[in-house]
C-alpha positions as CSV (number, residue, x, y, z in Angstrom):
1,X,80.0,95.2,38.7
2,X,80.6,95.5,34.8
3,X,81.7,92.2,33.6
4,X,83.5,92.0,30.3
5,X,82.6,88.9,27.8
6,X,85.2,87.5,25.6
7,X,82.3,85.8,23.0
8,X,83.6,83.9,19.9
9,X,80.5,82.4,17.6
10,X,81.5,79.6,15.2
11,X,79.1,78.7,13.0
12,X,79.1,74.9,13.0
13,X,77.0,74.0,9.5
14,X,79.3,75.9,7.5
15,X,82.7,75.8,9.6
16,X,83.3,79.9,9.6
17,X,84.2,81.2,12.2
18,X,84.5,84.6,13.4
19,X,86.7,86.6,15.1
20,X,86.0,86.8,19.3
21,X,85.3,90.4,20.1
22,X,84.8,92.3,23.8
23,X,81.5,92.9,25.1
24,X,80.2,94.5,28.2
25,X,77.4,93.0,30.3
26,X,75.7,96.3,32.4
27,X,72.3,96.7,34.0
28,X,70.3,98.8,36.8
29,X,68.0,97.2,39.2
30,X,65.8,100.0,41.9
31,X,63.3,98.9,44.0
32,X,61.7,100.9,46.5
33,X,58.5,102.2,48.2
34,X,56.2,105.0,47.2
35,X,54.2,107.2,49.7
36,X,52.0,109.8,47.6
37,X,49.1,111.7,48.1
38,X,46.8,113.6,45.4
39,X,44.8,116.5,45.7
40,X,41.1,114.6,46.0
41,X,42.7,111.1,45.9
42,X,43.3,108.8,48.6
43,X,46.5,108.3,50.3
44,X,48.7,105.6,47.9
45,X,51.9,103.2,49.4
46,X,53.2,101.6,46.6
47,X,56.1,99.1,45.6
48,X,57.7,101.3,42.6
49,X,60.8,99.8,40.3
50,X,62.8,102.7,38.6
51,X,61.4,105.5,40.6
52,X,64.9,107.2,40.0
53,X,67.0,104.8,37.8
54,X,64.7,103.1,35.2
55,X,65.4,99.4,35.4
56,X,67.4,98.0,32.6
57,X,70.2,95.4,31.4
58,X,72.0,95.8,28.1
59,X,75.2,95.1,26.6
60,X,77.7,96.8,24.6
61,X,80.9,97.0,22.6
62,X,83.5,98.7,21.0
63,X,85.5,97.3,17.9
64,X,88.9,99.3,17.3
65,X,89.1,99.8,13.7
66,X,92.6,101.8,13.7
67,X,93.8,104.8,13.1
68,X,91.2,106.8,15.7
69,X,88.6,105.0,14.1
70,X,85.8,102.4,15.9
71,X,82.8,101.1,15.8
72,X,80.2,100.2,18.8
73,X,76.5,99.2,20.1
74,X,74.4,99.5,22.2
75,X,71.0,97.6,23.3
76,X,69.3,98.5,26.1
77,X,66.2,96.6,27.2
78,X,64.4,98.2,30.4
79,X,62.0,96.6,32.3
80,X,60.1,96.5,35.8
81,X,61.3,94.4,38.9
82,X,58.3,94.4,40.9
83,X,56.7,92.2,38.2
84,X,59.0,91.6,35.5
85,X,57.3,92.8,32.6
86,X,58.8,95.0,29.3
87,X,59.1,98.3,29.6
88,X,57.8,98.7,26.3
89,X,55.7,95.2,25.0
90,X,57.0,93.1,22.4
91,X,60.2,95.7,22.1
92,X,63.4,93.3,22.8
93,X,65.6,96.0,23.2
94,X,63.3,99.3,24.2
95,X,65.4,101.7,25.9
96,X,68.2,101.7,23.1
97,X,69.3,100.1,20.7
98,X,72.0,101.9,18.5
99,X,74.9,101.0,15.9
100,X,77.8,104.0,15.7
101,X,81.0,104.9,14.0
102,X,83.6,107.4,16.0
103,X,86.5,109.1,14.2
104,X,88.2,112.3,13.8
105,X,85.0,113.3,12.0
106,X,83.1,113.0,15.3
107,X,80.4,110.1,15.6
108,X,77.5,109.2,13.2
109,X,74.8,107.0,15.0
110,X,72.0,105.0,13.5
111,X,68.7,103.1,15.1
112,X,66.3,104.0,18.6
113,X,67.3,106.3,21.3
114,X,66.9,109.2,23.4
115,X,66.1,112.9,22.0
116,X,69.2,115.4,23.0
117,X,67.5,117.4,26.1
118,X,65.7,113.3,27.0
119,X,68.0,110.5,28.2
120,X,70.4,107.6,27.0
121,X,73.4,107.7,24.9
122,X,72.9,110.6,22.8
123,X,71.2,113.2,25.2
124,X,73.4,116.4,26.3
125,X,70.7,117.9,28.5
126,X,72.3,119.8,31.5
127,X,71.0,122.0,34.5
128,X,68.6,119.8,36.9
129,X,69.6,117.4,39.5
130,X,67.1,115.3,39.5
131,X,67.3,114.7,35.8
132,X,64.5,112.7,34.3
133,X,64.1,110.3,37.3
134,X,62.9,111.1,41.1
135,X,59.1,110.9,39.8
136,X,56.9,114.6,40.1
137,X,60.9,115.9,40.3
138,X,61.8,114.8,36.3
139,X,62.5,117.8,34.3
140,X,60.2,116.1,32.2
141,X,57.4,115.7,34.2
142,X,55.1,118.3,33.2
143,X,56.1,119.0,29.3
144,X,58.4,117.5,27.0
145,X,59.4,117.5,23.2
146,X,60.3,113.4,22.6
147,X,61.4,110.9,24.5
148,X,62.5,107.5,22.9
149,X,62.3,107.2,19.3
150,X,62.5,105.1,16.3
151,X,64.8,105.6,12.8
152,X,67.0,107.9,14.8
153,X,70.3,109.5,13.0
154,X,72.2,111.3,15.2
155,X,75.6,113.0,14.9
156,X,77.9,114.8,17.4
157,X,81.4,117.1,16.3
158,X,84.3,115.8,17.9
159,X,85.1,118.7,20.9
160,X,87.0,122.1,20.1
161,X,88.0,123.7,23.2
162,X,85.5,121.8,25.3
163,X,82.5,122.7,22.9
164,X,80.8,120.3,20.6
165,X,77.6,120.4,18.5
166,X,74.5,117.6,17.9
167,X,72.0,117.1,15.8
168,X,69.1,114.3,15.5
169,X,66.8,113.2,13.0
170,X,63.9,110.9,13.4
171,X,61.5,109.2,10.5
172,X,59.4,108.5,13.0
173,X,58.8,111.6,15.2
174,X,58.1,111.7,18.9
175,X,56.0,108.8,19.3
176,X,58.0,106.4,20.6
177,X,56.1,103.2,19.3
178,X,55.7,104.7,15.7
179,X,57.7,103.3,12.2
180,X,58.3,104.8,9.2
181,X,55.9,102.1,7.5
182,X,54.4,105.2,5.5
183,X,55.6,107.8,2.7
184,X,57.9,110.5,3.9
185,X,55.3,113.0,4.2
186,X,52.6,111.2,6.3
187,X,55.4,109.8,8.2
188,X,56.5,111.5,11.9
189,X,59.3,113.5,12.1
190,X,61.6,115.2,14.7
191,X,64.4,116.9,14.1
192,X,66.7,118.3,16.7
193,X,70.2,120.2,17.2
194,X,72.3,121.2,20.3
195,X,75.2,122.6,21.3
196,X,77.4,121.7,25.3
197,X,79.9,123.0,26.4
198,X,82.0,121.1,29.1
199,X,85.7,121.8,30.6
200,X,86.8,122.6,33.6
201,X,83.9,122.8,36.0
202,X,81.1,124.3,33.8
203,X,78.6,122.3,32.4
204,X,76.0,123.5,30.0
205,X,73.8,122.9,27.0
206,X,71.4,125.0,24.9
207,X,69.2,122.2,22.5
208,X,66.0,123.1,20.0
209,X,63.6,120.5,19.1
210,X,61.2,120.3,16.8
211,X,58.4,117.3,16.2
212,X,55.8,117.1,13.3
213,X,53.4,114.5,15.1
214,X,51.5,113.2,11.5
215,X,51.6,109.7,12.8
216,X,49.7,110.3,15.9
217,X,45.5,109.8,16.3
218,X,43.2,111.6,14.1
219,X,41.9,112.7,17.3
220,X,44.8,114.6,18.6
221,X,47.0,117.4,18.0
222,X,48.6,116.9,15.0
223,X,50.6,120.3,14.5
224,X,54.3,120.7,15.1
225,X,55.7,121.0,18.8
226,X,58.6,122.7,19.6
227,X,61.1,122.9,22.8
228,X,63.9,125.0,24.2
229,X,66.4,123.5,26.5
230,X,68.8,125.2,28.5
231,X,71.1,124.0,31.5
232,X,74.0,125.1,33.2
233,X,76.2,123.4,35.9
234,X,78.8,124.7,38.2
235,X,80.8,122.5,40.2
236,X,82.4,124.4,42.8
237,X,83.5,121.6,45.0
238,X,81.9,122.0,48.2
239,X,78.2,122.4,45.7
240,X,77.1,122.5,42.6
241,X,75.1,124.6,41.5
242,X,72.3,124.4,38.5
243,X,70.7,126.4,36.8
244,X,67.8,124.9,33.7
245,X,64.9,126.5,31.3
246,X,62.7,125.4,29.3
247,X,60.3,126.4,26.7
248,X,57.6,124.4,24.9
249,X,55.5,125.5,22.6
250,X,52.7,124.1,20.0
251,X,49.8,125.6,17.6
252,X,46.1,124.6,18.9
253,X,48.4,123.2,22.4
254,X,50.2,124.4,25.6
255,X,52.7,127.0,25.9
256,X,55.1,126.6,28.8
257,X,58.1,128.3,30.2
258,X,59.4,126.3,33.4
259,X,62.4,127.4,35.3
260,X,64.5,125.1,37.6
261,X,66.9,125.9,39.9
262,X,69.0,122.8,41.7
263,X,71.9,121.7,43.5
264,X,74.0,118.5,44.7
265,X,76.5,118.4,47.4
266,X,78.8,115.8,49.2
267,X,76.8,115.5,53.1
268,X,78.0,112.7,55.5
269,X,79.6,110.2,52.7
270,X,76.5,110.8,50.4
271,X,74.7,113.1,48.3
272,X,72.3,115.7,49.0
273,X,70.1,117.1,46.0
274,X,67.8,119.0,46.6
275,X,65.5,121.3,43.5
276,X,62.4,123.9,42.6
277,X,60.7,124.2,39.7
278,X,58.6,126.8,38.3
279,X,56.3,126.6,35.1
280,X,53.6,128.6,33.7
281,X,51.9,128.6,30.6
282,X,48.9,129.1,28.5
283,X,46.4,126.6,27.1
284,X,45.0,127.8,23.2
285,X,42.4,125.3,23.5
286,X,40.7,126.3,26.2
287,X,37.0,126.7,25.6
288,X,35.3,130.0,25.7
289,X,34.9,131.0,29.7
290,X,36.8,128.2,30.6
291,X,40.5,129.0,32.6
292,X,43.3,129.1,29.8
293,X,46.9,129.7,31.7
294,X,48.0,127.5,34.3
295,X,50.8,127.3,36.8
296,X,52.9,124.6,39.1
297,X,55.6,125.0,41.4
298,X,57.5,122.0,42.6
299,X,60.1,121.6,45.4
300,X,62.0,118.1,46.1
301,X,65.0,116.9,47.6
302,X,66.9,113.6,48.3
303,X,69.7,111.8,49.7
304,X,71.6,109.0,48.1
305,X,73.9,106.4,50.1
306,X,76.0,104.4,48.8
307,X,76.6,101.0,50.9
308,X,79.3,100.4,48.2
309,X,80.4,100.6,44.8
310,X,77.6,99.4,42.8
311,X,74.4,99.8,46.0
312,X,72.9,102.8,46.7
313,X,70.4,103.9,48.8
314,X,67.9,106.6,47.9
315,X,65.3,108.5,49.9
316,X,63.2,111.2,48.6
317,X,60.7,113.6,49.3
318,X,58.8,116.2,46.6
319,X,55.7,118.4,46.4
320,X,53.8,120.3,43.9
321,X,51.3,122.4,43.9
322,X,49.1,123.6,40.7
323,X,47.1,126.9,40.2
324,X,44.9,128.3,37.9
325,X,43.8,125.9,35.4
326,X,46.1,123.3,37.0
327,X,44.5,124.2,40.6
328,X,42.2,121.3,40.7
329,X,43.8,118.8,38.9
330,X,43.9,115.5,40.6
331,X,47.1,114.7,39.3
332,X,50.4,113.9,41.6
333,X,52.5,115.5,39.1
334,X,50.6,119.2,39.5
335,X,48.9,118.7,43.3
336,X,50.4,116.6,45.9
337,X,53.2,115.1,47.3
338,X,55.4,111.9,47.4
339,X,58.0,110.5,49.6
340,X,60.1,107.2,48.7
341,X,62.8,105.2,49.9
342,X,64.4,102.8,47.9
343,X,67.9,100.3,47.0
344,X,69.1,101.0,43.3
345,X,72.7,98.2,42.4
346,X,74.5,98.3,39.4
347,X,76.5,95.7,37.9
């Protein structure tokens, strides 16, 4: 249940007051258990918060400045239930936190967020119905241009004929805990720019990304990595349909196509989704003799309740299976297989 806050502050020392202004309490709680099994790993049940919906409470607002023009916030702070710790230490606000103007110019945002094919506020990443949640199923699992970052700018056109375009900026670059405590140049950066398309019942994105990791170990790979996004979604009532693709690339690094093709559907008052993944790629810093492409394929599906407006129930069930270089890799996300059942409420 979203509960809306009428807050007025009135500084006491030096008798100003200020204006009262709406705000909206949210937040996302998912508990649930985890039954997974690696190749050469022992048989795991676990108690997992967020396996789908990443824990979270925030609150927001909008402030109408007139004619078509406002201003709003967001600050998002996840965190896990089983324990109650922050989902990113000594970050107050580590899922979002984001001022923004909206206008007949479009909207111009300023502070931490998601990149455009990630999640949160500013992401316009189409095509797979698991998203980035359901564990080995997130489109992210495997490979991924940037996640949550610092010193975002991001701006969005408003919508001509159901198509807009996006672009991000980052002084800080993929790394999610990195600043832009150092000159320009030895700085991180990402930079990103999208275009979606949405009217009717279509659905669909296309998003390049590109992020010059400068700020990350001396030990790693510090050259430029670059991503293709593209989704498409077709609701045809009784299903819909999704198709996604993605292409990552970096020098000295991987080189992965993946492929995704999903589905969601109303089934006895709930939702059926169900998904498989494809990727294959090539490693360039494979050692002489030593395997350099690999390969996964991924199938999952799940079932979501709802007991009422703001409980769900989720179920789940996913494997993968690696080959080539990826064939013995211990790793749930390339070899195994997971099952979960969980309660996710939103107020």
């Amino acid at each position: 249940m979203k509960k809306t806050l009428i807050a007025a502050a009135v500084m006491a020392a030096s008798g100003v007051a200020f204006a009262a202004s709406n705000v909206t309490l949210y937040g996302v709680i998912e508990e649930g258990v985890v039954v997974s099994k690696a190749k050469h790993k022992d048989t795991m049940v676990d108690l997992k918060a967020g396996f789908d919906s990443g824990n979270r409470w925030g609150i927001k607002g909008v402030e109408d400045l007139g004619n078509g023009y406002s201003v709003g916030f967001i600050l998002e702070q996840g965190f896990t239930a089983d324990n109650g710790e922050e989902g990113v230490p000594g970050k107050a606000f580590n899922r979002e936190s984001i001022l923004y103007v909206k206008g007949g110019f479009g909207s111009l945002a300023f502070g931490r967020t998601g990149g455009l094919a990630f999640a949160q506020s500013q992401n316009i990443r189409t095509g797979w119905v698991f998203g980035t949640g359901y564990g080995s199923s997130a489109w992210n699992a495997i490979d991924f241009v940037a996640k949550r970052m610092n010193n975002v700018v991001s701006y969005a056109t408003p919508v001509f004929s159901g198509f807009s375009v996006h672009a991000m900026y980052s002084n800080s670059g993929s790394n999610e805990l990195a600043n832009d405590d150092k000159k320009w140049s030895e700085n991180g950066h990402y930079y990103g720019i999208g275009a979606k398309y949405q009217a009717n019942a279509i659905k669909s994105s296309l998003i390049f990304e590109a992020a010059q990791n400068k700020n990350i170990a001396a030990t790693g790979n510090r050259n430029a990595k670059y991503g293709i996004n593209y989704g498409l979604e077709w609701d045809l009532g009784a299903i819909t349909p999704m198709f996604g693709y993605q292409y990552v690339w970096q020098d000295n690094g991987n080189k992965d196509h993946q492929f995704g093709l999903s589905a969601k559907a109303p089934v006895a008052g709930g939702t059926v989704k169900v998904g498989a993944r494809y990727t294959f790629g090539k490693n360039d810093e494979a050692k002489a003799n030593e395997e350099d492409k690999h390969n996964a394929w991924l199938i999952g599906a799940a079932y979501e309740y709802p007991l009422s407006k703001r409980t769900i129930v989720k179920s789940y069930a996913g494997y993968a299976d690696g080959g080539k270089a990826w064939k013995d890799t211990a790793e749930t996300k390339y070899n195994g297989y997971q099952l979960y059942l969980g309660l996710c409420h939103s107020f």
